[in-house]
SETIGU-103770 format. One record per residue (C-alpha): residue in three letters; x negated, y, z; residue number from 1. Coordinates in steps of 0.001 Angstrom, whole numbers, plus 500000, padded with zeros to 6 digits. Layout:
+--------+--------+--------+--------+-------+
! drenti !      x !      y !      z ! koldo !
+--------+--------+--------+--------+-------+
!    Ala !      X !      Y !      Z !   NUM !
...
+--------+--------+--------+--------+-------+
//
This chain:
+--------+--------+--------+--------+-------+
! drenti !      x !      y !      z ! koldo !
+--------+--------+--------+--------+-------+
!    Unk ! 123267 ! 912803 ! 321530 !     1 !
!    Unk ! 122297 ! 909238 ! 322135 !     2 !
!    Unk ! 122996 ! 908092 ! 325789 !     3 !
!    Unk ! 120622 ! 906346 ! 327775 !     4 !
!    Unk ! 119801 ! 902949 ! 328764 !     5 !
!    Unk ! 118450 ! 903701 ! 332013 !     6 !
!    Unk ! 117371 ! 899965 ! 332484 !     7 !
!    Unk ! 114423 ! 900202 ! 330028 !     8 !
!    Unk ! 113526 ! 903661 ! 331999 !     9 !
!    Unk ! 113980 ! 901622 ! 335278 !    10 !
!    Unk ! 111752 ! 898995 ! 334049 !    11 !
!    Unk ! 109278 ! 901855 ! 332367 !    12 !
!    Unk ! 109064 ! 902781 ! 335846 !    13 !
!    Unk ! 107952 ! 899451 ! 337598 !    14 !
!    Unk ! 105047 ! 899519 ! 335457 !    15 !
!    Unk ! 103917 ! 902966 ! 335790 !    16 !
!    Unk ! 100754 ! 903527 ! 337887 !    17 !
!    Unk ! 102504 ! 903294 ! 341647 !    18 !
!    Unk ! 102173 ! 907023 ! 342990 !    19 !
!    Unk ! 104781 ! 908534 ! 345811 !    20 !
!    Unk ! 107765 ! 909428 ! 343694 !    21 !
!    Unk ! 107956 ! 905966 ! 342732 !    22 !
!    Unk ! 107573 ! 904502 ! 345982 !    23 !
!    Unk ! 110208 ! 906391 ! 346720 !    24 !
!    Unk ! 112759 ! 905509 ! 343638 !    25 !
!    Unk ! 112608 ! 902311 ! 344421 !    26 !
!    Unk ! 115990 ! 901900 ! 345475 !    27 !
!    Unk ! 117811 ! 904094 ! 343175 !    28 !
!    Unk ! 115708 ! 901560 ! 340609 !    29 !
!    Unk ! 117260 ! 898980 ! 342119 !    30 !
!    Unk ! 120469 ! 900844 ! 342026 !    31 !
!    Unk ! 120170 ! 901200 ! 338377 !    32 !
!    Unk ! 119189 ! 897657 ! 336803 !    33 !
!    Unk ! 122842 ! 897107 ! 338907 !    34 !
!    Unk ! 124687 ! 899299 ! 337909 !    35 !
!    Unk ! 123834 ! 899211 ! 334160 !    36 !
!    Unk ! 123989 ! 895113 ! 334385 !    37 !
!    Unk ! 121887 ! 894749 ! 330996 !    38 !
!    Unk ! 119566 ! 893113 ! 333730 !    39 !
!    Unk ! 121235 ! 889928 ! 334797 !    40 !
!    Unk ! 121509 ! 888485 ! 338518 !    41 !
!    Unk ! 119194 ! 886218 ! 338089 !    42 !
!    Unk ! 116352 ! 888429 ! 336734 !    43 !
!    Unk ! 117303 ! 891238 ! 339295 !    44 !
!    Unk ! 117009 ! 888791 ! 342166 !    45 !
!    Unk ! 113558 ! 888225 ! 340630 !    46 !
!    Unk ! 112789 ! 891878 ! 341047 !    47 !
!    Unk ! 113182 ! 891890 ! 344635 !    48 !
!    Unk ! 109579 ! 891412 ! 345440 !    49 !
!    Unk ! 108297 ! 893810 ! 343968 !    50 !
!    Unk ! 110626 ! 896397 ! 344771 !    51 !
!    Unk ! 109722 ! 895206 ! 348460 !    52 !
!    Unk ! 106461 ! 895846 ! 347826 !    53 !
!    Unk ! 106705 ! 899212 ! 346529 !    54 !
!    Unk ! 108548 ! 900320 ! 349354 !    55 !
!    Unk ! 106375 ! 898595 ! 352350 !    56 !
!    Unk ! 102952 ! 898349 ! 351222 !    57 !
!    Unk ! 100215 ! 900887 ! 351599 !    58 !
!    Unk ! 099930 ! 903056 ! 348317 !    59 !
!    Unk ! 096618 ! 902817 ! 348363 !    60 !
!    Unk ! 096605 ! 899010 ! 348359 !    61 !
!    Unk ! 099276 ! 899261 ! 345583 !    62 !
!    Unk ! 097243 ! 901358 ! 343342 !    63 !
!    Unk ! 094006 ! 899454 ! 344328 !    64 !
!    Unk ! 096754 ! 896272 ! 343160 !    65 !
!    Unk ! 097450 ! 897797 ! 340076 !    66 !
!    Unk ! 094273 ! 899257 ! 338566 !    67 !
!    Unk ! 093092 ! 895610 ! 339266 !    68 !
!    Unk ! 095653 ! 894345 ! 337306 !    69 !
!    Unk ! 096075 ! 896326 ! 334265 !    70 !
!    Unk ! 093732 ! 898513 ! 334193 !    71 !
!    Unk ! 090493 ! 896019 ! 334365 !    72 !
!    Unk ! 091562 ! 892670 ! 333019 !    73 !
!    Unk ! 091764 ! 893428 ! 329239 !    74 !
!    Unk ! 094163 ! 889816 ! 329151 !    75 !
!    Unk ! 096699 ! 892478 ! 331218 !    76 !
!    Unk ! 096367 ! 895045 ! 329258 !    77 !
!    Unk ! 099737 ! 897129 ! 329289 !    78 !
!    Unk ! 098620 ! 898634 ! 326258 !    79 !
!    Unk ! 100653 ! 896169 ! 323209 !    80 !
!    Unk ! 097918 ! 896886 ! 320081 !    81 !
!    Unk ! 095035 ! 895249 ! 322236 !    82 !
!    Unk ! 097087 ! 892016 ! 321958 !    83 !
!    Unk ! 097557 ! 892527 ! 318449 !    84 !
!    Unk ! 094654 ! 893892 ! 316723 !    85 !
!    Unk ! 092405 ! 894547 ! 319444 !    86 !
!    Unk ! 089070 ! 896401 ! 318252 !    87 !
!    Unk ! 090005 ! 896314 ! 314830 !    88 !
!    Unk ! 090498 ! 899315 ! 312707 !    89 !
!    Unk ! 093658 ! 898230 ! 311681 !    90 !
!    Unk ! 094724 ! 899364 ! 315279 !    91 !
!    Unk ! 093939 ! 903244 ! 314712 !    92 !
!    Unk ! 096810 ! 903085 ! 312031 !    93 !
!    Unk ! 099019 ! 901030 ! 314194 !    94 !
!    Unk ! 099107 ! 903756 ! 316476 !    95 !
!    Unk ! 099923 ! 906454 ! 314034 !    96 !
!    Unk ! 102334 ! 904737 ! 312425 !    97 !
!    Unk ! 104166 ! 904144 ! 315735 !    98 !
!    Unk ! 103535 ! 907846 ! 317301 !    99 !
!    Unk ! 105185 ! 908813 ! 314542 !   100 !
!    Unk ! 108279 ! 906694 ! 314405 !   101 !
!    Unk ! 108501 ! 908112 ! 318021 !   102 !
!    Unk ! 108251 ! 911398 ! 316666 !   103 !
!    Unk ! 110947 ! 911098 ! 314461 !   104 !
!    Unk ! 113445 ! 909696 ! 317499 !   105 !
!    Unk ! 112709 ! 912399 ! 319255 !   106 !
!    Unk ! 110109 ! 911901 ! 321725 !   107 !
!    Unk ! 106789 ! 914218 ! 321341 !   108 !
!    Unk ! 103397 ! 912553 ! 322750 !   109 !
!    Unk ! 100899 ! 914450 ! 324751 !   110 !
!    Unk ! 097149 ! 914884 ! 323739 !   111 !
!    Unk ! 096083 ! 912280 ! 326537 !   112 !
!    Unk ! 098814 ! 909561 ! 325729 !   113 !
!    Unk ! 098171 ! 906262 ! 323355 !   114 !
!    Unk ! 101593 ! 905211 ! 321867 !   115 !
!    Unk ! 101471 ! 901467 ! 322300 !   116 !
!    Unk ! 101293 ! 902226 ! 326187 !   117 !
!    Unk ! 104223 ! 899943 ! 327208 !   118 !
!    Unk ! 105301 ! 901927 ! 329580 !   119 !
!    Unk ! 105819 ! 904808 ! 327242 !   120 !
!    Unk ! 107285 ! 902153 ! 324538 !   121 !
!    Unk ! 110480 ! 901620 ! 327619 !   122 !
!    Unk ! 110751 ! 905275 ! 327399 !   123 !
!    Unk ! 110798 ! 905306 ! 323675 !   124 !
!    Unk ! 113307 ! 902539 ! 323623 !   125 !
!    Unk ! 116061 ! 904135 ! 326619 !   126 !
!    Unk ! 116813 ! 906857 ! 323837 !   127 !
!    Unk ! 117650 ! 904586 ! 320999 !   128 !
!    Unk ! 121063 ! 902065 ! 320624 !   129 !
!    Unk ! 121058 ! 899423 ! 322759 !   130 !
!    Unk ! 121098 ! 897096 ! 319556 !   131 !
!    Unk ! 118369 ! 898492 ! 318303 !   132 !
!    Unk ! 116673 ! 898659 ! 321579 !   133 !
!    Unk ! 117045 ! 895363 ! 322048 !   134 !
!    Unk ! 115917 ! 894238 ! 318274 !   135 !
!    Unk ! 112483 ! 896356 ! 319187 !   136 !
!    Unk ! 111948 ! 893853 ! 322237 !   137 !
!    Unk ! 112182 ! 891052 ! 320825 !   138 !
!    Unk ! 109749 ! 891931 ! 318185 !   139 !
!    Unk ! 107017 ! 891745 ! 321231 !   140 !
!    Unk ! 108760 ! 889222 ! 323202 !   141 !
!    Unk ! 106002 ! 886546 ! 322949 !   142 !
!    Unk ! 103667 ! 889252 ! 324297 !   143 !
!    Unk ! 106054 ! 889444 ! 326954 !   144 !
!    Unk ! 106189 ! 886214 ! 327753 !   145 !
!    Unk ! 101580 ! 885476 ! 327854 !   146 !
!    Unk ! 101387 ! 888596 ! 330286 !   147 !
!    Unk ! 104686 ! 887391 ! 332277 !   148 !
!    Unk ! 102984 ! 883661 ! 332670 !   149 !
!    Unk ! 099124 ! 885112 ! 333362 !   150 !
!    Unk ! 100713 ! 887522 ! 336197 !   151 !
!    Unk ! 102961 ! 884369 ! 337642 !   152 !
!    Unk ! 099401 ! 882254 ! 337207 !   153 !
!    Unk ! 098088 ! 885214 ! 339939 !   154 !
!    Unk ! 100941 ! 885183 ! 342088 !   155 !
!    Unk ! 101939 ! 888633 ! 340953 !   156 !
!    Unk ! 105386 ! 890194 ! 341760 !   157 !
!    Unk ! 104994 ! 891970 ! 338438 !   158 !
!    Unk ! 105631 ! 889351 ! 336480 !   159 !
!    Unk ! 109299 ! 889431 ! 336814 !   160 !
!    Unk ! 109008 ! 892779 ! 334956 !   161 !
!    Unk ! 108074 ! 891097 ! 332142 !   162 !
!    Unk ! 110677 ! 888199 ! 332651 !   163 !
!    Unk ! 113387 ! 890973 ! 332936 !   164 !
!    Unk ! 112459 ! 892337 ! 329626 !   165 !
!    Unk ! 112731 ! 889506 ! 327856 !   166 !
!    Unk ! 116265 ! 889167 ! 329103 !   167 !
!    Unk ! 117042 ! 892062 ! 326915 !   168 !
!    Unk ! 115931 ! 890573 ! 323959 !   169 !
!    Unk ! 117956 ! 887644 ! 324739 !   170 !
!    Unk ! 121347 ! 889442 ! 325774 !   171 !
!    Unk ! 121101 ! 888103 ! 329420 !   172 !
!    Unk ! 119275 ! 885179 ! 328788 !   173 !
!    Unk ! 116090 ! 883528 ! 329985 !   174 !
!    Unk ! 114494 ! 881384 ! 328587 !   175 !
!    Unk ! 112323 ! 878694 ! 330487 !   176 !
!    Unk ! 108988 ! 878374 ! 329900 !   177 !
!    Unk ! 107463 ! 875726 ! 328225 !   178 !
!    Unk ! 105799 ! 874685 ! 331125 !   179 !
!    Unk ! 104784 ! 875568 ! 334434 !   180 !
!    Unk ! 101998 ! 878094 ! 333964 !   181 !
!    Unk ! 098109 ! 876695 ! 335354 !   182 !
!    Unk ! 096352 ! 878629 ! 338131 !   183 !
!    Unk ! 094486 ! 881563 ! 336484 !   184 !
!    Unk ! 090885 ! 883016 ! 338081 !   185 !
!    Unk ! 090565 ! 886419 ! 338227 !   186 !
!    Unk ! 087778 ! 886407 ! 335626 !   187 !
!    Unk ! 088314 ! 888242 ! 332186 !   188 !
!    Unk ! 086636 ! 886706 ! 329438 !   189 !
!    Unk ! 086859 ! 889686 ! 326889 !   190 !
!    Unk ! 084662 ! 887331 ! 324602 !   191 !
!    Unk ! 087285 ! 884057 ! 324495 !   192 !
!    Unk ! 090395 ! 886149 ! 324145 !   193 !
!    Unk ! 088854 ! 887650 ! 320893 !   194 !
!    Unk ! 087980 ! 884591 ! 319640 !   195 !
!    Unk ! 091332 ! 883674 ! 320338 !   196 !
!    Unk ! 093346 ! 886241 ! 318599 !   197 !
!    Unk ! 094561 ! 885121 ! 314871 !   198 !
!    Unk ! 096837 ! 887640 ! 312909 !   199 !
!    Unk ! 100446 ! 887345 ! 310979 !   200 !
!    Unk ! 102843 ! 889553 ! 310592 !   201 !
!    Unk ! 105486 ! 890788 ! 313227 !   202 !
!    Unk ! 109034 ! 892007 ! 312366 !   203 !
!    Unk ! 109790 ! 895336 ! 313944 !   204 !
!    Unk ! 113392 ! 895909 ! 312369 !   205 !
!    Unk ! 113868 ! 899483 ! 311128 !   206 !
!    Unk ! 115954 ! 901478 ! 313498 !   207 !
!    Unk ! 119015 ! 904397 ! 313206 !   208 !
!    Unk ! 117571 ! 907791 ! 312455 !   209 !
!    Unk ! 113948 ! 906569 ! 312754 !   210 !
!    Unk ! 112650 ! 907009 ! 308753 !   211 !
!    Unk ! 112729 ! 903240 ! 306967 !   212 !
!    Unk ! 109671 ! 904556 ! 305159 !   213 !
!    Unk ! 107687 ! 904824 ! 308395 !   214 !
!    Unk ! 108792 ! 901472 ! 310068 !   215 !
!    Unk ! 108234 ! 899864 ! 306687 !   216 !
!    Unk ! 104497 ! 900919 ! 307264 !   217 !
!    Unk ! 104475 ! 900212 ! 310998 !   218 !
!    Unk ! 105849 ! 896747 ! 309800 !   219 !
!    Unk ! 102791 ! 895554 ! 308070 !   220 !
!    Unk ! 100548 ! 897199 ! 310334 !   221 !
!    Unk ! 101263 ! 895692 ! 313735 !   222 !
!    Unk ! 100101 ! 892016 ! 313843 !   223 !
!    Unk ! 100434 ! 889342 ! 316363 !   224 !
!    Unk ! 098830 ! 885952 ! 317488 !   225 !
!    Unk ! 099425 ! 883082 ! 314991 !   226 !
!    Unk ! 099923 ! 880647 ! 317543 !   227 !
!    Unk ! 102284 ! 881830 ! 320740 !   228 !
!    Unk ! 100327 ! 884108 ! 323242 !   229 !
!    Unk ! 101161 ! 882149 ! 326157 !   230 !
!    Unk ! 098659 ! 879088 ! 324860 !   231 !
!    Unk ! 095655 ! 881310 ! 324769 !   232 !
!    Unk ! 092918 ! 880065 ! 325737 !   233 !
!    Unk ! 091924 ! 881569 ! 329267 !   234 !
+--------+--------+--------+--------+-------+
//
């Protein structure tokens, strides 16, 4: 049986709607990213925030936090295929073309759960090789790296998330950004981040076990922007 990388679960974790258990995990999260060290210094030093946070604030405020994040600002999104292909239909076979490459490593989706949830994509990704893990991250790094710089441009502790899981794609390193990202209103403007997605194709490399049939498919179904994310217009 494939071992786990607990880091992508640790990271899964951080981004999961805040509730009591995790509020509680917090260190043992902690504990984890050093332990494992995929996660380097740096990035876990980064961390530190929002592990604070989780572990002082009111969960109510936390959840409040979070919903306003993710769960209103479509530019947040957690969910990967509304950066891709957003309302298009194309995005109805991007998502069974990925449930069932998670099907075929192993992991079974409940009625209620969309398989480009990021979250769930960690959880995918802690069962498979690291190298393969890792090759499946960088695939979505530039993703990654637009919702890392929009939740630095609000002076959100979630951002290092983001900037931890790009270290995996990297093998430890991060890169800097191109530049310092500018102050971002909480406004969503569903109607210029449409206009701003273009598609091409993105690479996700065909994994161990996993069918090359079915990643073949998923291959020329998921789509990215043309230019990189983090230049999208606000």
């Amino acid at each position: 049986m494939q071992a786990e990388n607990l880091t992508f679960r640790a990271l899964s974790a951080l981004l999961a709607y805040p509730s009591e258990d995790l509020v509680a995990a917090a260190p043992a999260i902690a504990d984890v990213l050093a332990l494992e060290g995929l996660v380097g210094e740096p990035a876990r030093a980064g961390l530190a925030p929002l592990l604070e946070e989780l572990a002082q604030d009111d969960l109510f405020a936390l959840q409040e936090s979070y919903v306003g994040l993710f769960d209103r600002t479509r530019r947040l999104s957690l969910h990967l295929f509304e950066h891709v292909h957003g309302e298009s239909r194309d995005r109805g076979q991007a998502m069974v073309d990925l449930a069932g490459i998670y099907e075929k490593g192993g992991l079974v989706l409940v009625a209620n759960e969309l398989p480009d949830y990021l979250p769930l994509f960690l959880e995918f990704l802690s069962t498979r090789p690291l190298a393969e893990a890792r090759g499946l991250i960088a695939d979505i790094v530039h993703i990654l790296a637009s919702l890392e710089e929009r939740l630095a441009a609000r002076g959100s502790a979630y951002a290092a998330v983001f900037a931890a899981l790009r270290t995996l794609a990297t093998d430890g390193v991060v890169a800097a950004p191109a530049s310092a990202p500018a102050k971002e209103e909480p406004v969503d403007d569903l109607a210029a981040l449409d206009a701003a997605w273009e598609e091409t194709a993105v690479t996700f490399g065909p994994g161990e076990g996993m069918g090359a049939c079915s990643v073949d498919r998923f291959r020329t179904q998921l789509r990215a922007a043309q230019r990189d994310a983090r230049h999208t217009a606000a």
